[in-house]
Kinemage of the C-alpha trace (Angstrom):
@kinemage 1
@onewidth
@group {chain A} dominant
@subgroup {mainchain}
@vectorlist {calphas} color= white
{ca unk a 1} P 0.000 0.000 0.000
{ca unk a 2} L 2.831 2.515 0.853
{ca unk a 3} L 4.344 1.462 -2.443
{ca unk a 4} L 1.307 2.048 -4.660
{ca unk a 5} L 0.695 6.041 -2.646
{ca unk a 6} L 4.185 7.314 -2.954
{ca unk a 7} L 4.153 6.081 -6.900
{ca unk a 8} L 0.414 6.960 -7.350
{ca unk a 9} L 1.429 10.962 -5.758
{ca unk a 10} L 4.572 11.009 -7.818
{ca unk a 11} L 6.867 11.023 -4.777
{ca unk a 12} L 8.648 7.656 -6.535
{ca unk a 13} L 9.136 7.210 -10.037
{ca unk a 14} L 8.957 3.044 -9.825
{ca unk a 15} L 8.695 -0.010 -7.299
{ca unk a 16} L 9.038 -3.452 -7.429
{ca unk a 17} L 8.058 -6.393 -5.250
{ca unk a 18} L 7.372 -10.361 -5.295
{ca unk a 19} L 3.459 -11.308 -4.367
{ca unk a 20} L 1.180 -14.155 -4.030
{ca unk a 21} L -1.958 -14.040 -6.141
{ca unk a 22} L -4.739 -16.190 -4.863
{ca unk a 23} L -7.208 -16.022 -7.776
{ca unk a 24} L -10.917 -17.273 -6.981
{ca unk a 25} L -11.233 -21.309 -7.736
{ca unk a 26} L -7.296 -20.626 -9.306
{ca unk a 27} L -4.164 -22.473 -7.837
{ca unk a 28} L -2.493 -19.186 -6.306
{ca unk a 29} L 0.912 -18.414 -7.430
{ca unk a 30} L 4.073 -16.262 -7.460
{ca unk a 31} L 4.502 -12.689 -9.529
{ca unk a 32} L 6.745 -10.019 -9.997
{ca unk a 33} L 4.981 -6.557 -9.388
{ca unk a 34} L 6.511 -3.166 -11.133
{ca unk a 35} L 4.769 0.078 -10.394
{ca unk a 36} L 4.910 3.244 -12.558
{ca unk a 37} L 2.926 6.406 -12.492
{ca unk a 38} L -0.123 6.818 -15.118
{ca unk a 39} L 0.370 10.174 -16.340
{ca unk a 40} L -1.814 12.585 -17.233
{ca unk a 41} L -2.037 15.296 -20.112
{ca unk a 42} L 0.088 17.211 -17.796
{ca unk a 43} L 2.550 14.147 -17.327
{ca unk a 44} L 1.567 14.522 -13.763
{ca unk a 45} L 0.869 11.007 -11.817
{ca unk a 46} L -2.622 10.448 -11.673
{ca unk a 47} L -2.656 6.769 -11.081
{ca unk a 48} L -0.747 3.332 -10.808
{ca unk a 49} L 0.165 1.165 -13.836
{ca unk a 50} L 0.986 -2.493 -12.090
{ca unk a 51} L 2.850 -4.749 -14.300
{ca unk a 52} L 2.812 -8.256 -13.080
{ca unk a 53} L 4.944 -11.048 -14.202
{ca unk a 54} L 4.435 -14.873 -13.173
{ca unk a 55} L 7.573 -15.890 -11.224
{ca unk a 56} L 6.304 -19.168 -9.959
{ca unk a 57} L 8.657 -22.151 -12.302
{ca unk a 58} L 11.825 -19.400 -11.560
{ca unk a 59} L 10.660 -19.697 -7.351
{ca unk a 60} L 10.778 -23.615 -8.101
{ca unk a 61} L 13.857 -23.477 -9.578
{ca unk a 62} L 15.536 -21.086 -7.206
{ca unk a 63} L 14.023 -23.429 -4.396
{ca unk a 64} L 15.427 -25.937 -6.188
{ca unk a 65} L 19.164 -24.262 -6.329
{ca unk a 66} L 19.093 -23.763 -2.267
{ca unk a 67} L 18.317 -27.398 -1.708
{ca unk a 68} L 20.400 -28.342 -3.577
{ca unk a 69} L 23.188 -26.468 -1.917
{ca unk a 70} L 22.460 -27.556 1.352
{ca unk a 71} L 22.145 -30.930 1.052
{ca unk a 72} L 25.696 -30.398 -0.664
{ca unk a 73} L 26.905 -27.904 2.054
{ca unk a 74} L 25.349 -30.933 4.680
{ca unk a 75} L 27.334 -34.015 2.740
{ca unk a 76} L 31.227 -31.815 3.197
{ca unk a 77} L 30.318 -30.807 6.704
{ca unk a 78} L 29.976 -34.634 7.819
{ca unk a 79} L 32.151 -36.325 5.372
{ca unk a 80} L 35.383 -37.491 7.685
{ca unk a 81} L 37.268 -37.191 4.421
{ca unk a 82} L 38.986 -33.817 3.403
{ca unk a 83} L 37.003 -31.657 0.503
{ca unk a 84} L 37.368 -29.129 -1.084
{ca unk a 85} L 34.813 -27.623 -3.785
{ca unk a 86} L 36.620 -25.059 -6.274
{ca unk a 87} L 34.739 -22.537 -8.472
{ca unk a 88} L 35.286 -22.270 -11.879
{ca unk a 89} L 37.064 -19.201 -11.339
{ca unk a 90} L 39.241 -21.191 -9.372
{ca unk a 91} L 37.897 -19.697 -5.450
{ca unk a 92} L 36.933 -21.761 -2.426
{ca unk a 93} L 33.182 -22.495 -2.613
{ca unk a 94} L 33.239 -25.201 -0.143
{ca unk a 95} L 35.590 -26.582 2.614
{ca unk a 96} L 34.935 -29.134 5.469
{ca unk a 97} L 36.689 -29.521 8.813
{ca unk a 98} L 38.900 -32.472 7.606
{ca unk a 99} L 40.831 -30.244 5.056
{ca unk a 100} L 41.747 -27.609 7.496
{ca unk a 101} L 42.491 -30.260 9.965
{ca unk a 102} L 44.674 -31.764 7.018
{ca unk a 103} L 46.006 -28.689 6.121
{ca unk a 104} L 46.657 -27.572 9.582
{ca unk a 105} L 44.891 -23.924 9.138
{ca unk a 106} L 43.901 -22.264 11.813
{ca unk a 107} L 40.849 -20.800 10.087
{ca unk a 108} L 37.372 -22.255 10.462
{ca unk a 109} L 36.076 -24.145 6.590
{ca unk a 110} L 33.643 -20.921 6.587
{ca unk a 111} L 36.372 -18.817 6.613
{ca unk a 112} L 37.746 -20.190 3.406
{ca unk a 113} L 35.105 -19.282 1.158
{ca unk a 114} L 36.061 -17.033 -1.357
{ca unk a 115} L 39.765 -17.517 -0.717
{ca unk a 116} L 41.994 -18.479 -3.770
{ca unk a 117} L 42.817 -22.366 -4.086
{ca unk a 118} L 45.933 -21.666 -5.092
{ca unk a 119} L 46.707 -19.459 -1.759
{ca unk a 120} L 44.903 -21.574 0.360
{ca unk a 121} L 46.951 -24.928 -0.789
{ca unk a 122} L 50.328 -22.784 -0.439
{ca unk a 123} L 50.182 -22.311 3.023
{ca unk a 124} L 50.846 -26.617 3.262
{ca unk a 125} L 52.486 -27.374 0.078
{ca unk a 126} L 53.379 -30.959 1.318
{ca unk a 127} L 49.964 -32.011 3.003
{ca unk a 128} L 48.400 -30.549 -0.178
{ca unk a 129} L 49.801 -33.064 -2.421
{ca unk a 130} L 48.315 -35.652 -1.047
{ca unk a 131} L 44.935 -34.680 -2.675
{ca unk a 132} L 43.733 -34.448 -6.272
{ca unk a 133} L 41.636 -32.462 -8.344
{ca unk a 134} L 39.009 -33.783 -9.934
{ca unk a 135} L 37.587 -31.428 -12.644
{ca unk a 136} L 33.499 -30.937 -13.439
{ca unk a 137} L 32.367 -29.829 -16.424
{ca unk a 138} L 28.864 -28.283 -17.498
{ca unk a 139} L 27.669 -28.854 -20.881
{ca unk a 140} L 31.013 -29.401 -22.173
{ca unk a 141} L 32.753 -26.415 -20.166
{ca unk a 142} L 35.068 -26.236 -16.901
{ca unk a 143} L 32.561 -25.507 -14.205
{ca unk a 144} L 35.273 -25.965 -11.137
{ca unk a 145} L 36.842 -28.732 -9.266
{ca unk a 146} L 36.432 -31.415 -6.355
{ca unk a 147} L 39.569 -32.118 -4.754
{ca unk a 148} L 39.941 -35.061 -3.096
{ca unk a 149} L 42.458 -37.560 -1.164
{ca unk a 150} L 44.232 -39.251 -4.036
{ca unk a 151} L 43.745 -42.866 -5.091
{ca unk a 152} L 44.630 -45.089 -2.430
{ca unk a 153} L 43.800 -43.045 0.113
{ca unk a 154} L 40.519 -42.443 0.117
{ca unk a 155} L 40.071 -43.852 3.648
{ca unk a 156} L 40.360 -41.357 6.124
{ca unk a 157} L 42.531 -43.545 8.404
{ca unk a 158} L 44.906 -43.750 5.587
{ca unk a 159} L 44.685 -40.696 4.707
{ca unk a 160} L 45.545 -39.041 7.950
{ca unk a 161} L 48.158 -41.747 9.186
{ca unk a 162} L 50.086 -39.898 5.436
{ca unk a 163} L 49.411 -36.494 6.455
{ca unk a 164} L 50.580 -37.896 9.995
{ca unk a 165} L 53.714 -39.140 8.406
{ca unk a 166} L 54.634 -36.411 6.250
{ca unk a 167} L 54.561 -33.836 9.437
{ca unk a 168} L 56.560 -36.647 11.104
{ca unk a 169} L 59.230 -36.265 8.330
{ca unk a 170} L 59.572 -32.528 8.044
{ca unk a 171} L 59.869 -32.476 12.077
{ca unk a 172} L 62.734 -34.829 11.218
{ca unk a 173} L 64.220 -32.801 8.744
{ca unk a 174} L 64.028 -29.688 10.705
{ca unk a 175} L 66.035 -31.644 13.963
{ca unk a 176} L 68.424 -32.704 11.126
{ca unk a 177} L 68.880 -29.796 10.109
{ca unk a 178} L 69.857 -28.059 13.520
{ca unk a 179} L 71.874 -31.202 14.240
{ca unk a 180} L 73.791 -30.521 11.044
{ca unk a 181} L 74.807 -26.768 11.889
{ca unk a 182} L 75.620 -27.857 15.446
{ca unk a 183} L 78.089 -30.654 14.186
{ca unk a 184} L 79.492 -28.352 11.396
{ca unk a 185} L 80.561 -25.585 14.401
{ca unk a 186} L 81.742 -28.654 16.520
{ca unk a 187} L 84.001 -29.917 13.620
{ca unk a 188} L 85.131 -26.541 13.334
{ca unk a 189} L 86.177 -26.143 16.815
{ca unk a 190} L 87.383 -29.160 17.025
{ca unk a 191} L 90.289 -28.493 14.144
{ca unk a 192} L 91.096 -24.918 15.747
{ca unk a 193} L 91.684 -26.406 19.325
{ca unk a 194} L 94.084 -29.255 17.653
{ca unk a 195} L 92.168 -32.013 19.288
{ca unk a 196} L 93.247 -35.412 18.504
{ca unk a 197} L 92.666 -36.138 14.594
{ca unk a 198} L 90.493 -39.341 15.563
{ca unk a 199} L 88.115 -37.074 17.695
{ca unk a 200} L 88.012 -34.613 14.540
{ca unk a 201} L 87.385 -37.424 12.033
{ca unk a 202} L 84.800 -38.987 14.365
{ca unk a 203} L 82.507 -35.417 14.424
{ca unk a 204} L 83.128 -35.335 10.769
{ca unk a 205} L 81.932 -38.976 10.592
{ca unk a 206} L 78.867 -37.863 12.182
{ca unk a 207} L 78.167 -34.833 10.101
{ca unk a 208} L 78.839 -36.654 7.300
{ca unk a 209} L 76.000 -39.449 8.577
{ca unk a 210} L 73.640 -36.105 8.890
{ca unk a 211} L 74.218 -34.930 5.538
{ca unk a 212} L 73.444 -38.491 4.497
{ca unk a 213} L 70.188 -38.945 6.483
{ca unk a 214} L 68.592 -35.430 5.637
């Protein structure tokens, strides 16, 4: 009503709403309302021209859409296996708590929405490579990606025991690597001090072995 006096006095120049038509002995149904001023000889408003559009099979499908999104929104929230849902313009859609877990982000899956795959895989290159990205297409045209945990470990025990065991590895390689400087300054020492040449070529043995093992 407030819409249909401020166009009808000329104090708005258009308005637009949804409504539900309930025709008598008619199956009621959705429309798309635009007001405009009638004009008169003076092009002053002197009435309300309603133009009405049935919206009802674009409401279905639009219903449609949002169901379908949360029943997919519902599936990567529960599924113990990481997911990730890319975009065709190659952003986050959808994330669940397994990937961050895997990925060790401290942002909540919400969070990720919107966020570049690419930056969001960068920030744990070597848990990232465990999963794979599995392309969809739309009528014959890239319409984003599914990654997943790659073939052979699709079970999420196996799956986390190799995320498990890759930040077992890089722990590994970072004490190696501190051993390594700690024997190299030893060795070092060792030589300026004159120690005994068979305490010098046993420290080299060992940072030798280091080398070796990272």
């Amino acid at each position: 009503q407030q819409n249909v006096a401020r166009v009808g006095e000329g104090k708005a120049g258009s308005a637009f709403f949804d409504a539900m038509l309930s025709p008598r002995d008619k199956t009621p149904h959705w429309v798309s309302v635009a007001l405009q001023p009638a004009l008169d000889a003076r092009d002053k408003a002197a009435g309300v021209i309603a133009i009405l559009q049935d919206i009802g099979s674009q409401r279905e499908t639009d219903e449609a859409l949002n169901l379908v999104s949360a029943r997919l929104l519902a599936v990567t929230e529960s599924s113990p296996v990481a997911i990730l849902i890319e975009t065709a313009p190659g952003d986050v859609d959808l994330a669940n708590d397994a990937f961050v877990h895997l990925l060790g982000l401290k942002s909540a899956a919400q969070s990720l929405s919107g966020l570049r795959v690419d930056d969001v895989m960068e920030q744990a290159p070597a848990a990232a490579k465990l999963m794979e990205r599995v392309q969809i297409m739309v009528e014959g045209e890239p319409g984003g990606a599914v990654w997943l945990p790659r073939a052979g470990a699709d079970d999420s025990g196996e799956f986390e025991k190799g995320a498990a065991e890759i930040a077992l590895i890089e722990k590994i390689g970072e004490e190696l690597s501190v051993a390594l400087e700690g024997m190299s300054a030893i060795s070092i020492r060792a030589q300026q001090m004159e120690f005994d040449p068979a305490i010098v070529a046993h420290f080299q043995s060992i940072r030798t072995s280091t080398e070796t093992a990272m």
